[in-house]
C-alpha positions in Angstrom: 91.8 13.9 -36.1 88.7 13.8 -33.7 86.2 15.4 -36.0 87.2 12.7 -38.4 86.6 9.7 -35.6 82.5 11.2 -35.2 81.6 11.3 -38.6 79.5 8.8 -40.0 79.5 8.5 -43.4 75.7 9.0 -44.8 75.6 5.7 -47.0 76.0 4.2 -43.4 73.7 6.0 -41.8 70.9 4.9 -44.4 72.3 1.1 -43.8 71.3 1.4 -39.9 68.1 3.3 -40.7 67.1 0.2 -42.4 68.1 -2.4 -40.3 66.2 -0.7 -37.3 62.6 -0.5 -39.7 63.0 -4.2 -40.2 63.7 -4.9 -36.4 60.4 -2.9 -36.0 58.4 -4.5 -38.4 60.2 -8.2 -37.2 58.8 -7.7 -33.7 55.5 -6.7 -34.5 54.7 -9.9 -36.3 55.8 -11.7 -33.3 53.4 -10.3 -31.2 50.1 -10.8 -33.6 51.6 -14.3 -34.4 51.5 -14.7 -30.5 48.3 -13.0 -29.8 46.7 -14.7 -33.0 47.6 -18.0 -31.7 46.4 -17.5 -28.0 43.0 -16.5 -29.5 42.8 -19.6 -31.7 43.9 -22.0 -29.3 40.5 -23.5 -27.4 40.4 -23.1 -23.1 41.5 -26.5 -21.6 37.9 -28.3 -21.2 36.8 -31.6 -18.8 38.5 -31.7 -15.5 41.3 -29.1 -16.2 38.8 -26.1 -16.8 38.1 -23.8 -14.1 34.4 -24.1 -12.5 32.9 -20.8 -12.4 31.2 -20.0 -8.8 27.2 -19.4 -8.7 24.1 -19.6 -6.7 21.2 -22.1 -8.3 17.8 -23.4 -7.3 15.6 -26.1 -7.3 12.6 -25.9 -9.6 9.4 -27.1 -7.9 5.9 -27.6 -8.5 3.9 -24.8 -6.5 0.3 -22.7 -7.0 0.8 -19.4 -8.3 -1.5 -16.4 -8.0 -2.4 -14.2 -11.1 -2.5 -10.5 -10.0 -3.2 -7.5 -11.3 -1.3 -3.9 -9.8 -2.2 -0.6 -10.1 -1.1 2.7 -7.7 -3.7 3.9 -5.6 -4.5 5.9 -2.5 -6.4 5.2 0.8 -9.5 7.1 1.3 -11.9 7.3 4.3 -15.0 5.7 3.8 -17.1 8.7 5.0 -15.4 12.3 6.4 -18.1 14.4 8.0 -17.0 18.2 9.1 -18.6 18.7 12.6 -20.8 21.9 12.4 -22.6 23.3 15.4 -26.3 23.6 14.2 -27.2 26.5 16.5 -26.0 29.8 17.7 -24.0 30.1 21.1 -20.9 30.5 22.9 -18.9 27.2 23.1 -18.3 26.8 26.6 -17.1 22.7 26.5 -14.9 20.8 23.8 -15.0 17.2 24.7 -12.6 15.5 22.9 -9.0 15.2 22.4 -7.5 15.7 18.7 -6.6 12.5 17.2 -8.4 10.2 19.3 -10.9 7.6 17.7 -14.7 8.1 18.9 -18.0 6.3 18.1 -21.0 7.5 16.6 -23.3 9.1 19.8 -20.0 10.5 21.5 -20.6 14.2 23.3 -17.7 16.2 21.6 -18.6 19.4 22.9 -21.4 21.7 24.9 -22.5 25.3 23.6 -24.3 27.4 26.3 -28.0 26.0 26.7 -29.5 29.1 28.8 -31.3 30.1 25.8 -32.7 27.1 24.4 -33.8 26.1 28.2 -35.7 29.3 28.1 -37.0 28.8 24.9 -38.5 25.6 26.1 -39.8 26.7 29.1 -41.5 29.8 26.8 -43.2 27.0 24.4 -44.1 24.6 27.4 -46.1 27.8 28.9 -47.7 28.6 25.8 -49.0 25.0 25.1 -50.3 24.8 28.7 -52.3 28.2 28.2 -53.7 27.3 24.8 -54.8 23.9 26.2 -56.7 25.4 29.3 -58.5 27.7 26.5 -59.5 24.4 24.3 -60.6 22.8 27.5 -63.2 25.7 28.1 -64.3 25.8 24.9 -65.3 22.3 24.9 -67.1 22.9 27.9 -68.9 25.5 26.3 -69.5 23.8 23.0 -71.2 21.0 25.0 -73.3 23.2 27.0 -74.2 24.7 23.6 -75.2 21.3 22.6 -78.1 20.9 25.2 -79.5 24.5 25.0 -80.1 23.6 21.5 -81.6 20.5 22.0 -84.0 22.5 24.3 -84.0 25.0 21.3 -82.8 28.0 24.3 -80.5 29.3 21.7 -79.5 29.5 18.1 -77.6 26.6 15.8 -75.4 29.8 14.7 -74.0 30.1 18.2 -73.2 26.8 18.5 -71.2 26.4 15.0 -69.3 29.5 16.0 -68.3 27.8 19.2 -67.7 24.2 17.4 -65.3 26.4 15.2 -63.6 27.7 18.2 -63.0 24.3 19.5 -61.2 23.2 16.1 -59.4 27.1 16.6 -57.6 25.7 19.4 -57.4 22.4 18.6 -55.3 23.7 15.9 -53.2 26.1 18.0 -52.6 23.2 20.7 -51.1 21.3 18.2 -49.0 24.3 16.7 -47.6 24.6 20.4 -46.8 20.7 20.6 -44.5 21.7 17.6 -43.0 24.7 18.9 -42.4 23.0 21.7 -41.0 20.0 20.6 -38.8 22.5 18.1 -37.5 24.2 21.3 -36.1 20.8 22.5 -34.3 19.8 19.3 -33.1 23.5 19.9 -31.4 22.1 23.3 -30.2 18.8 22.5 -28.0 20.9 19.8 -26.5 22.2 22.6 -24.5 19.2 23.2 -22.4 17.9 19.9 -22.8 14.4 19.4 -20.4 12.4 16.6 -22.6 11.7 13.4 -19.7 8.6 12.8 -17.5 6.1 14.2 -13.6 7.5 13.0 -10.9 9.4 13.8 -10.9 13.0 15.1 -8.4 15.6 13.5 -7.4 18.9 14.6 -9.7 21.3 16.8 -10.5 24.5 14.9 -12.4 26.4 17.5 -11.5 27.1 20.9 -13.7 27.6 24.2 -15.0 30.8 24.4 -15.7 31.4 21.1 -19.4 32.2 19.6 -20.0 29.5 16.8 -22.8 29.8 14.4 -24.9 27.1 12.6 -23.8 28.9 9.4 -20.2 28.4 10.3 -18.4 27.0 7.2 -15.2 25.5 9.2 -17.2 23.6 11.7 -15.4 22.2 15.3 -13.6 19.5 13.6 -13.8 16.9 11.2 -13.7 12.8 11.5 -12.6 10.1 9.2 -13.8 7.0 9.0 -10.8 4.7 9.3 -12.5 1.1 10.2 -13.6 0.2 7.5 -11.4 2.5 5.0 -11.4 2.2 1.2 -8.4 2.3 -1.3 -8.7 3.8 -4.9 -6.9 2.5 -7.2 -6.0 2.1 -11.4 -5.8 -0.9 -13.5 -5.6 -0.6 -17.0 -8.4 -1.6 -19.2 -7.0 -4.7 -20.7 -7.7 -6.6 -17.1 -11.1 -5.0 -17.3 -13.1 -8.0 -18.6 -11.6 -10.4 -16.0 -12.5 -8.4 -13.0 -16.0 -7.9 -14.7 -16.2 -11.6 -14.9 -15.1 -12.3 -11.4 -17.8 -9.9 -10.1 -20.6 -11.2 -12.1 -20.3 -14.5 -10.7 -20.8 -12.7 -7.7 -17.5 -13.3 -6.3 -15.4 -10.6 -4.6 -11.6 -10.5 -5.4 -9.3 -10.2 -2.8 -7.0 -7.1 -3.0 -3.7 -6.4 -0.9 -2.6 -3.1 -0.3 1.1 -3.2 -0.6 3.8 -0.1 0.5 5.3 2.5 -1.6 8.0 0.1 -2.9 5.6 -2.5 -3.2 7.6 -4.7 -1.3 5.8 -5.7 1.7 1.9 -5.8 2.8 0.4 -3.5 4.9 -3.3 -4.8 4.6 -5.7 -7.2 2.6 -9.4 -6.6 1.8 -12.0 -7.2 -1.0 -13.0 -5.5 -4.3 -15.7 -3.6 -3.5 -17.0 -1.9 -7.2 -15.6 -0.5 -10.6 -16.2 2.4 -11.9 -18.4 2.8 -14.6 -16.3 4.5 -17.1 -12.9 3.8 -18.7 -10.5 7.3 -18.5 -9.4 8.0 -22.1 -6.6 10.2 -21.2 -5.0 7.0 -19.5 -7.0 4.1 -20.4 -6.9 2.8 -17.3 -10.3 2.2 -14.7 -10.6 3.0 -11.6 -11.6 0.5 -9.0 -12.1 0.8 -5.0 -11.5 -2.0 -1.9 -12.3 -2.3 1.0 -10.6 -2.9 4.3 -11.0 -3.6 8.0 -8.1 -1.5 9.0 -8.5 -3.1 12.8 -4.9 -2.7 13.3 -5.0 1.1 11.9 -1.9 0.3 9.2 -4.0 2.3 6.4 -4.0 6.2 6.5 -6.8 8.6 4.9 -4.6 9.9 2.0 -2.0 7.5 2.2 -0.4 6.2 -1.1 -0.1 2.6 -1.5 0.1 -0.4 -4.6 -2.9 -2.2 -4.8 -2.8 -6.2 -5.9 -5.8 -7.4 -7.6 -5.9 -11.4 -7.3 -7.5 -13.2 -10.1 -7.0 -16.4 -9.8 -4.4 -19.1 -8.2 -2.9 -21.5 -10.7 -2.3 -24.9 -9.2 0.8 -27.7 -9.6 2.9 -25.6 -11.7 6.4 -25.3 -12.5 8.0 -22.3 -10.3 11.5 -21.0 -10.4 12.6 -18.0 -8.6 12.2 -15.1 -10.9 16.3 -14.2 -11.2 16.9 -17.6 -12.7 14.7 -16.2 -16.0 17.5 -15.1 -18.3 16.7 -12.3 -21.4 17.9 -13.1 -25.0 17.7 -12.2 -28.9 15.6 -15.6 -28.9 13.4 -14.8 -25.7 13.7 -16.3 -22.0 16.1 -19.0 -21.0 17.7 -20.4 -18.2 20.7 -22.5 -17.2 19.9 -25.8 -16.2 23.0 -27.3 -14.1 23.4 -31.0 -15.2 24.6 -33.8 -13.8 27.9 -33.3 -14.4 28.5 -29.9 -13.3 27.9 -28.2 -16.8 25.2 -25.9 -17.7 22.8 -26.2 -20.6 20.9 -23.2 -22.0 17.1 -23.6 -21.8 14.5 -21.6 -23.5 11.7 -21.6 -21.6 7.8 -20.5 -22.6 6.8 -18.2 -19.1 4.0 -18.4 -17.0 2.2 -15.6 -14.4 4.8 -13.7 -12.2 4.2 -13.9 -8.4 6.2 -11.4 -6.8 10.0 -12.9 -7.2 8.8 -16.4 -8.3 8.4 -17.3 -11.8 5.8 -19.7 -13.4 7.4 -22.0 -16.1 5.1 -22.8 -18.8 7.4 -25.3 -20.7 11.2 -25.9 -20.7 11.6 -27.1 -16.9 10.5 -29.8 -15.0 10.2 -29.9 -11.2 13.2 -30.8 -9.7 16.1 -29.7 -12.2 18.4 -27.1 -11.0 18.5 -23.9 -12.6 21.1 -20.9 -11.8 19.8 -17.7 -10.6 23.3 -15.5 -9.6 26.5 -15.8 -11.6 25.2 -16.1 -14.8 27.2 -13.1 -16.5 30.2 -15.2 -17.5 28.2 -18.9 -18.3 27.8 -20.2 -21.3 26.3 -23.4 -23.0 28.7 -26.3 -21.6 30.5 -23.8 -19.0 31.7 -26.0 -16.0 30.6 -24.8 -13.1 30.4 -24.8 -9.0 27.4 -24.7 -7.1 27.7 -22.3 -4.1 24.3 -22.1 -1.6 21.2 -23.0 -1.9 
């Protein structure tokens, strides 16, 4: 009797099969008829939409600069390895590594025994040779009047004219020797050749040094004035060309590794004279006063060419320049609180400020953050500046 009360019979079970496929298919055309109709039906507008939040600014008539950048490196203006010019032990070092000296400064003393005696050798020598010109002209003149009286022969006194003129010439040779002794001594003390900056020592006290040394005692850098080296392609070739043939020096800032702040600002001081065709770029180099010591020998830096400034021109802050299939727009907030899309022709770029060639007049407002969900006739709400 219970078997009989759970068995379905099949032509039943085919009824309910059925009836659960249509459910199925019954509830999925609900939900695209709902979804279909919350696509197709249009987000409240006017007063009852919701203002989307951004940032905007004020577009105003400034100058802007045209530039030019190119990566570069700071290099000393002269570097000049400090050599001892004669042979000696080093018996004084002068100077402290890393200090800045002037040109004339003592930076070290090598033992000056022997150049001393050398000097006294060539003084003592000149002093003998002179005495011997001094009697020969004695005898030369005395020569003179015995011939006049005809006591002795004109052979004898040519022979002691050409004595005279002997040591004449070795009086003379002694003044050099001499003189040669005391340049000898005056290398004894190391003097700077240039104004810069010292760098490490590389020989100690006590140690012979030799004119032939290739190390030298140290080497200085020029730092004040320093130079920067840098690249610029060769399409802004012909403008710097023209700047410098009206005899005008373009000013050049020297900016940090990210470019984002100055360190120092100087003057274009040449081109080179031939374009690199690996890179078709030039290479150019400034010049700087460095007073303040922000520029290092070495030190890598982006270089800012300035070629000319651009007066009473539209500006916008650069973020308010939007990208499209059509080219460069921008949001202009209206009056009443909607945005209208802008395209807009574009101008030099000076740093994060934009030059606006056509499409904006000074004083419309134009959104720079918050722009991701605007669109032409979006409501919106100004937040800051």
């Amino acid at each position: 009797m219970s078997e009989r009360l759970l068995t379905i019979p099949s032509k039943w079970r085919v009824s309910f099969a059925a009836t659960a496929v249509c459910a199925a298919l019954a509830a999925g055309l609900a939900i695209e008829w709902a979804r279909t109709r919350a696509v197709a039906t249009p987000a409240p507008a006017g007063p009852a939409a919701r203002a989307i939040p951004v940032m905007a600014a004020t577009a105003r008539a400034d100058s802007v600069a045209v530039t030019v950048s190119g990566l570069g490196s700071v290099t000393a203006l002269n570097t000049v390895a400090v050599r001892s010019r004669v042979d000696g032990q080093l018996m004084r070092v002068a100077f402290k590594e890393g200090e800045l000296v002037k040109a004339g400064d003592l930076l070290a003393e090598i033992d000056e025994r022997p150049a001393k005696a050398g000097v006294e050798q060539a003084e003592g020598q000149l002093g003998r040779d002179e005495a011997l010109l001094a009697n020969a002209r004695l005898d030369l003149a005395r020569y003179r009047e015995l011939l006049a009286e005809d006591s002795i022969a004109k052979q004898q006194l040519d022979t002691q004219a050409a004595l005279v003129r002997q040591y004449e010439a070795t009086v003379e040779l002694d003044r050099g020797a001499l003189d040669n002794a005391k340049i000898q001594l005056d290398y004894c003390r190391i003097t700077a050749p240039i104004s810069g900056r010292l760098g490490l020592r590389l020989v100690d006290v006590g140690n012979v040094v030799h004119a032939s040394d290739t190390g030298g005692l140290v080497v200085i850098t020029q730092v004040q004035p320093i130079a920067v080296v840098f690249t610029l392609p060769e399409e802004a070739l012909p403008a710097v060309l023209e700047k410098l043939a009206k005899g005008e020096q373009p000013e050049v800032d020297a900016l940090d590794r990210e470019g984002a702040h100055r360190l120092a600002q100087g003057t274009l001081a040449s081109v080179d004279n031939q374009i690199d065709p690996a890179t078709g770029t030039v290479r150019l180099k400034a010049q700087f006063a460095n007073d303040d010591g922000a520029l290092f020998p070495n030190q890598f830096v982006n270089a800012r060419l300035l070629l000319e400034t651009k007066p009473d021109i539209t500006v916008i802050p650069a973020a308010g320049v939007q990208r499209g299939a059509e080219g460069a727009f921008a949001y202009v907030v209206k009056p009443d609180h909607t945005v209208e899309t802008r395209s807009l022709e574009l101008g030099p770029v000076d740093g994060d400020r934009a030059a606006i060639a056509r499409g904006l007049a000074p004083g419309e407002l134009v959104v720079i953050e918050g722009t991701a969900l605007l669109r032409d006739g979006s409501r919106v709400e100004v937040r800051g500046p």
